[in-house]
Structure formats: C-alpha cells, structure tokens
C-alpha positions in Angstrom: 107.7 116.1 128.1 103.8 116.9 129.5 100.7 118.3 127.7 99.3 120.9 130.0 95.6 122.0 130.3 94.4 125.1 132.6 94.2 122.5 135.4 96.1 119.7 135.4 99.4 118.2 133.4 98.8 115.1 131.6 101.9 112.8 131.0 103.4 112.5 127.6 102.5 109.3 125.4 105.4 107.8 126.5 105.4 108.6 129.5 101.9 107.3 130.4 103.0 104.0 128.2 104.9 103.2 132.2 101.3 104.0 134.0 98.8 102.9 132.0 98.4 99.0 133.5 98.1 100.7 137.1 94.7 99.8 139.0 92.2 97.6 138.3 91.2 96.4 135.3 88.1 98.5 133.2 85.8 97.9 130.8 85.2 100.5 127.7 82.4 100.4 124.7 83.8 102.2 122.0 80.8 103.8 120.1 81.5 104.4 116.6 78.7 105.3 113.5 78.9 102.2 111.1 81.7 99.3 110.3 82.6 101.3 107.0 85.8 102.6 105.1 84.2 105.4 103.9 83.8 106.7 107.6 87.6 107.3 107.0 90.0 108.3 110.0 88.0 108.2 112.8 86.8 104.9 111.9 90.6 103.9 111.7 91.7 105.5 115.1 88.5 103.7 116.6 89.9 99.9 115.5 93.2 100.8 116.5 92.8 101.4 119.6 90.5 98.6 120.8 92.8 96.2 119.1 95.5 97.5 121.7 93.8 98.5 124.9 94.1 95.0 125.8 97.6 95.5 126.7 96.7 98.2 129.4 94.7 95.9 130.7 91.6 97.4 129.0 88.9 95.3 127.5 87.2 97.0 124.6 84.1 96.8 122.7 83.3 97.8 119.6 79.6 99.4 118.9 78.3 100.3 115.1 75.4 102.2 115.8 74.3 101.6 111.9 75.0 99.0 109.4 76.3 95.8 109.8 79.6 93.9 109.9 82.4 95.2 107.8 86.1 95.4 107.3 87.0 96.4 110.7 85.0 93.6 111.8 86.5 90.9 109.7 90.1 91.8 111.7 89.1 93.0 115.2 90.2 91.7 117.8 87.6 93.3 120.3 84.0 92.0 120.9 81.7 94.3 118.1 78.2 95.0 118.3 75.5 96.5 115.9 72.6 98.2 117.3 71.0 98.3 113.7 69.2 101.6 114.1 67.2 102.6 111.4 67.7 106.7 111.9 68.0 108.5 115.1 64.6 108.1 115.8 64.9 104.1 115.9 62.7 103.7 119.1 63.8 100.2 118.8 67.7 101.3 118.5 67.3 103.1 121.6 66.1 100.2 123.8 69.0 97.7 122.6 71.4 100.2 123.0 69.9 100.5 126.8 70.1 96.5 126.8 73.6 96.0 125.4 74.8 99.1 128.3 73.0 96.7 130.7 74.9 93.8 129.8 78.1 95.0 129.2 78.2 97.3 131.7 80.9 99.3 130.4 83.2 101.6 132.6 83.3 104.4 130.2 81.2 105.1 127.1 83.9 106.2 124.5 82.2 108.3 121.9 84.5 108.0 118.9 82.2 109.6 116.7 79.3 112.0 117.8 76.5 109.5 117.8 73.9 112.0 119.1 70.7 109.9 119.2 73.0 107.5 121.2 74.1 109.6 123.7 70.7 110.6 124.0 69.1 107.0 124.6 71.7 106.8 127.2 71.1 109.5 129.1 70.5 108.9 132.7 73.2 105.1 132.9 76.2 104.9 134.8 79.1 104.8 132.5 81.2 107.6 132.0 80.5 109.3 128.5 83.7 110.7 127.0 83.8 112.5 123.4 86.8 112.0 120.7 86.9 115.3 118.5 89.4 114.4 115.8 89.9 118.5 114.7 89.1 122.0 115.8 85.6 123.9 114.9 85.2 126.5 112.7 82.9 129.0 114.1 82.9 131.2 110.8 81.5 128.4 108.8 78.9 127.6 110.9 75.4 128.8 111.6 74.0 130.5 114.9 71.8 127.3 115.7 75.0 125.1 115.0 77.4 127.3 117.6 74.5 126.0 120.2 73.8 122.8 119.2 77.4 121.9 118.9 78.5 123.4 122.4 74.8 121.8 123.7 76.3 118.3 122.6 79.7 119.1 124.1 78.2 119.8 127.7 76.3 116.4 127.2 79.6 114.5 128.0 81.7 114.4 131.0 85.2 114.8 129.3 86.8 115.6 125.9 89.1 114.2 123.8 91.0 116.1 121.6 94.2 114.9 119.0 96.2 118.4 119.0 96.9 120.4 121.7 95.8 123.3 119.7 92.1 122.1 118.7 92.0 121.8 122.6 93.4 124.8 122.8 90.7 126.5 120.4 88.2 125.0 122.3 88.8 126.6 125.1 89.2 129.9 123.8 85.5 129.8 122.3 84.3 129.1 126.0 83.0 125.8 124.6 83.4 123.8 127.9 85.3 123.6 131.0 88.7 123.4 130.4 89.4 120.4 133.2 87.3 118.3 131.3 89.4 119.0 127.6 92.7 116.2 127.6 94.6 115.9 124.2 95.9 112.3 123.4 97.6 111.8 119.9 96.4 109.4 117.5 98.9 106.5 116.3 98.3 103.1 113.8 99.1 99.9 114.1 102.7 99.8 112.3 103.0 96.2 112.6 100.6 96.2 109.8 102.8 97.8 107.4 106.2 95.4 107.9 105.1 93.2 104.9 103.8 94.8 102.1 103.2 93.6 99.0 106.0 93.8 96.4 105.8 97.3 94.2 104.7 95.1 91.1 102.0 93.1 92.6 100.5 96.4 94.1 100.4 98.2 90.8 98.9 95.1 89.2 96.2 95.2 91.7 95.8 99.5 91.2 96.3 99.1 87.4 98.7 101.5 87.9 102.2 101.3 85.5 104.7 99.9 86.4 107.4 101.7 84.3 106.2 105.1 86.0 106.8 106.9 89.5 104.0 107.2 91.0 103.0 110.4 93.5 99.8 109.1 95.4 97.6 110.4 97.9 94.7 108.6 100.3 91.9 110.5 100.9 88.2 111.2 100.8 87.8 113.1 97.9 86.5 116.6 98.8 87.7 119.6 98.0 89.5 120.6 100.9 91.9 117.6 100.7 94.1 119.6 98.4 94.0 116.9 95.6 93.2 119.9 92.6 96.8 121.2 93.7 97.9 117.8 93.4 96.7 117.8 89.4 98.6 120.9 89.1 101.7 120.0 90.8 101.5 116.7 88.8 102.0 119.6 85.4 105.0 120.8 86.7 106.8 117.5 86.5 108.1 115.0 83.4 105.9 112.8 81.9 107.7 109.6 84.1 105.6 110.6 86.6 102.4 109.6 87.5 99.4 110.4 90.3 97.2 108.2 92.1 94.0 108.9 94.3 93.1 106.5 96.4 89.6 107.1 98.0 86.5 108.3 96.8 84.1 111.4 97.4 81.6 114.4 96.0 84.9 115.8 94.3 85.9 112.9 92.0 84.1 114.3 89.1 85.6 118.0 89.3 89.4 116.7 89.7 88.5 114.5 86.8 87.4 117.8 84.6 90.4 119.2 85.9 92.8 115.9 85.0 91.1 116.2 81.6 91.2 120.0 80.9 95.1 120.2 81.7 95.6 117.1 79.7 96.7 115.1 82.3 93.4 112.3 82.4 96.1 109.5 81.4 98.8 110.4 84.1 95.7 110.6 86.3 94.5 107.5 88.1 91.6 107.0 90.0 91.6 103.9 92.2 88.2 104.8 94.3 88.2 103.5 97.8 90.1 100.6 99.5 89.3 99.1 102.7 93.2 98.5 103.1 95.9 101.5 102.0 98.6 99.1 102.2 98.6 98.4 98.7 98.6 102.0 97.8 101.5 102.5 99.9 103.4 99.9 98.4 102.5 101.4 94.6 103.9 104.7 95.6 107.5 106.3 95.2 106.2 109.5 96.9 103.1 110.2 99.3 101.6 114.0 99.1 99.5 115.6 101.8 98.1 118.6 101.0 95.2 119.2 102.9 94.4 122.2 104.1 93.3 122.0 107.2 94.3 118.6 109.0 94.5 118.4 112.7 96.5 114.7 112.7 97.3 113.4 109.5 97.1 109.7 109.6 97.7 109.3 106.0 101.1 110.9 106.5 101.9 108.5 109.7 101.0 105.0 107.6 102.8 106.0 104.5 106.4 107.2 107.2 105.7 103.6 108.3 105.5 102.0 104.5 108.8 103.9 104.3 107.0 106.5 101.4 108.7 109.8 101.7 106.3 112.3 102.4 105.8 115.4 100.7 103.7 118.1 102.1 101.9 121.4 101.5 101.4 123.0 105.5 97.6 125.1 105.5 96.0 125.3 109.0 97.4 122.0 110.3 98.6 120.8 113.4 101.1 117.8 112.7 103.9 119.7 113.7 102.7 121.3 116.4 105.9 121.7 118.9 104.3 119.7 121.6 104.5 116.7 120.3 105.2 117.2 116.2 104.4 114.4 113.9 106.1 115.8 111.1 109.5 117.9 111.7 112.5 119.4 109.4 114.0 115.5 109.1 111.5 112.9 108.2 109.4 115.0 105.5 109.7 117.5 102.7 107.4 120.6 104.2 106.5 123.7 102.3 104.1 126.4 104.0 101.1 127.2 101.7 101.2 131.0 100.6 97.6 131.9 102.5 97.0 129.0 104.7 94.0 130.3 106.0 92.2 130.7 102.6 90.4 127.9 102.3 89.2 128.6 98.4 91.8 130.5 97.1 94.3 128.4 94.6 97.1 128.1 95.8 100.4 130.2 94.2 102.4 129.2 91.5 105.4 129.6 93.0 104.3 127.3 96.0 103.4 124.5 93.6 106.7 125.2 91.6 108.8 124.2 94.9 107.0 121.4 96.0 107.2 120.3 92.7 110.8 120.7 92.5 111.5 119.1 95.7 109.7 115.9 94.3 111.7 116.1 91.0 114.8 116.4 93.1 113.7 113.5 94.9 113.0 111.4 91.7 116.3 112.3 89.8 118.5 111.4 93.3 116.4 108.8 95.7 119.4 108.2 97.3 119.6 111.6 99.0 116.3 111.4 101.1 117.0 108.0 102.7 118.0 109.5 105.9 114.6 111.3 105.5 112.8 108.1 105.2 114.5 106.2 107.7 114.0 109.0 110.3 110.2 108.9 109.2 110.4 105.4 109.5 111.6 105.3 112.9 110.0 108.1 114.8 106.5 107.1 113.8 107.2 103.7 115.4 108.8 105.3 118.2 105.9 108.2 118.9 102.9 107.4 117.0 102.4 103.1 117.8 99.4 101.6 118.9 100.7 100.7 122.0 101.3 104.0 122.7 97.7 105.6 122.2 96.1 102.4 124.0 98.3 103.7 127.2 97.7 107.2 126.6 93.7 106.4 126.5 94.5 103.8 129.2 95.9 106.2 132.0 93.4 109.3 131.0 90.2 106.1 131.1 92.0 105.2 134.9 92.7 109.2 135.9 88.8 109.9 134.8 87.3 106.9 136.6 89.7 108.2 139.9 88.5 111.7 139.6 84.7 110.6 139.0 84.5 108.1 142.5 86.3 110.9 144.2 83.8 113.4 143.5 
C-alpha cells in the first residue's frame, strides 16, 4: 500500500520500516512547547518518536522551548534541552536557541508544535525546518487575519507533516502550500508500555474509582468538543452497575459537572483530573469511549486497543478510519456515525446515544462475545500503529527531504 501526494508516492509505514536505516546517519532536534501533560497528544507523539528514531539510525533531541523538566523528561531516552523563554519576545530565548542550533547542528529542525517565535529566531540557519500539523484547519472558524497568518507560518517551513491523508488533503484544497512539500505519516505509541499494567484493583484504588462497578472511561482534555457531555448522557441510558470516568482536565470540567449533577448522575460521575501516565486508567476501565467530534488520529483509542479496552465510538468529522490506512475498522471497535457529524454544537440524537448505549450494555451483559474484537484491536495496533513504525516512516521522509534538499 502507498500514500500518494500530487507529486510523488510515499511508501506505506511498513513499507518504509525496510528503508528507513538507508544512508548515513542524521541528526534531528525535535522542537516541542513545554515538558507538560497538559500539552496532550502532540506532546505524546513528540516523546515517542525520539525515543525510537534511534533505531533508524536517527539521533534525536528533545527541545522545550518553555518550562522546565517534566514527565517526558524523567523517561526520555533522547538528549532534552530547555531554552527557558520567558514569552516570544525573550531576546534572551532567541540567542540560546541560535547557540544550542550551533552546537547541535541538527540536520532537520522538526517542529512538533508551531513554536512561532522559534522558527523566527532561526530564520536564516542551515537545518531543514519541517512542521507536524496533528489535524486539518477550519477556515469557517477562523478570522480573515488568521487565514493569513496561518498560511504565512506554513510558507515559513520547507515541508509539512500531516497524520491523515485527508487533513493533507484539505490542505491542499485551500491552496495553503505546495502540494510537494505536504507528506502524511501516521502517528503510533509505544505499545511496549502497555504489556504490564497494573492489576484492575490496584488501578481503581489509585482513581478511587469502585471496584464493584464497570467502569466506561474516557482520556481527554476536557473541552467541549471532546464529546464528554454525550458521554454523561449515554452514561443515563445504562443500569446503575455502570460507572464513568474522565481522565484529564480542562475549561469544561465545571459544565459536565452541572451536567453530572443536574441528571443525577454526580455519584456515577468520577473526575480523576489529569495524569501524566493513562496506564492506570486503562487498566481501571471495562470499556473506552471516544466521542470526539472532530479527531484527525485518535491516540486515546490506539493506547486503550493496546491495554486490550474495547473501544466504543461515536464517528463526527474524524479521520481514524480513513481507507488509506484506517486505525479503526468494522472488527476491532464498536462504531456508530453521529446523526450530523458536521454540527459541531448541536446535541447529538437520542436515538444515536440509545445505540451506542446499547452496544455497551450488550457488551457488559456478554464480554465474552467481543473478545475477537479486542484481540483484533489488540493486534493490529501493534502491527500498524508501533513506535518503530512511525520512527521509520519519519526516518525515510527525514533521509528522502535531506536527498531532495542537496539535489536542489
């Protein structure tokens, strides 16, 4: 299988998994904003890979340009580096981040986050700068002086780097860029960290979640769009053995709290706030929802396939099973299309709600039945969606850029 662009056809992860160590070896300074979990999946994607682009003959760098050392740091196994910057117009941030280019002398510059003020104070240096857009823009949403900023920042880089084919897509279609410089590469986790869990008791100690109930749990940044208000309501539809847990934290705590509390649901509601490490969670939950409605990836739904959670889903505007390469398909996860997938405000349907809801009943009453469903989870995202895999995908498109760039 290939991912195509206008101009060029990119091998498959897999396929690039038997290329990626070709050539010599490169250096790459991974740029993220701060070493914190509340930064969320980018943050994640970022660790991942320089933990595994060591095996392509890669070495990595990590580069927080605020804050200091955090969880990521505690477990990397890259080099990290703070520039400390106190805002983006840190005269002093600027400089060091010129030093530290100077002494590192990176290959490639890989913007995992849009650090603008760090692009900026790099303008003018070798290294190749590439940009990681972890979903597609929404032009109706945005302001005329936003449309120009963002495509300004997108021209500032030499190549893109998007996780769906279709935000790529997208991108093109607004005329946001040349299309030769758009690539897609999937994201992946480390599933190695999710073969020893702890046990289902010692997790739901640690949540003070209880231990008699089943528990439907989602991980998330608590905003609005995360579809954790549908999450209260599918939680209505079902018998009082059943339980939800939100793991994360954000501007909509208090709201799905009002909501928990004016459905009478605040005591089979349970707010854990935000964890640096979802393996716990994982290991709390019978059943993992994902309900967002727009979601270009969905590593929540790739680390709880790996825990061996079955997944339950609600599909808006999302692009995990896009046919090129589909995270979820009919066989690893329970999958029901939203009613109006493109309304982001509107509530969704009743009848929607009542047939997720019965699928996780069904699931409840006869665990048995959906263990082929798990296992295929289970083994596809190791198969597809591994570390090792994205470190050779990034790996062969670092070694095709770097070809393209000295023959130019």
């Amino acid at each position: 299988m290939s991912i195509t662009t206008d101009s060029r056809t990119m091998h498959s992860p897999l396929e690039a998994a038997a290329v990626s160590t070709a050539g010599a070896r490169i250096r790459v300074a991974i740029a993220l904003y701060r070493d914190n979990a509340i930064a969320g999946g980018s943050l994640r994607v970022g660790e991942t890979l320089a933990n595994y682009l060591e095996e392509a003959n890669v070495e990595a760098h990590l580069i927080f340009a605020y804050g200091g050392p955090g969880p990521v740091t505690s477990r990397a196994r890259a080099a990290c580096h703070f520039l400390n910057a106190d805002g983006r117009f840190d005269a002093g941030a600027w400089l060091r981040a010129r030093g530290l280019m100077r002494k590192l002398q990176p290959d490639i510059v890989h913007f995992m986050e849009p650090v603008a003020w760090l692009r900026g104070a790099l303008t003018g240096t070798e290294p190749m700068k590439l940009l990681h857009l972890h979903g597609r823009f929404k032009p109706s949403y945005m302001s005329r002086r936003g449309k120009l900023l963002t495509r300004s920042m997108l021209s500032a880089f030499d190549a893109l780097v998007f996780i769906s084919n279709e935000a790529r897509l997208d991108t093109q279609r607004l005329g946001w860029g040349e299309a030769a410089a758009m690539h897609t590469v999937y994201n992946a986790i480390d599933c190695s960290l999710f073969d020893d869990l702890p046990s289902k008791r010692a997790a739901r100690e640690r949540l003070r979640l209880p231990q008699d109930a089943r528990i439907a749990g989602m991980t998330c940044r608590l905003v609005r769009h995360r579809g954790c208000d549908d999450a209260i309501r599918i939680l209505e539809r079902l018998d009082r053995s059943w339980h939800l847990a939100l793991v994360g934290d954000g501007p909509y705590r208090a709201e799905l709290e009002r909501l928990a509390g004016a459905v009478r649901l605040q005591n089979r509601v349970h707010f854990t706030g935000l964890m640096d490490d979802v393996r716990p969670a994982l290991a709390a939950f019978d059943a993992a929802l994902f309900l967002a409605r727009y979601e270009p990836f969905g590593l929540a739904i790739c680390e709880a396939m790996a825990a061996g959670v079955p997944v339950f889903a609600l599909s808006g505007e999302n692009e995990f099973a896009e046919a090129e390469y589909p995270l979820i398909t009919d066989d690893n996860a329970v999958c029901v299309p939203r009613n109006r997938p493109h309304e982001f405000e509107e509530r969704e349907s009743s009848e929607t709600l009542d047939l997720i809801a019965g699928r996780i009943r069904d699931y409840g009453e006869n665990p048995a039945r959906h263990q082929r469903m798990v296992t295929e989870a289970y083994e596809w995202v190791r198969e597809r969606f591994d570390a090792p895999v994205l470190a050779a995908s990034m790996a062969g498109l670092y070694r095709s850029l770097l070809h393209e760039g000295a023959r130019a």
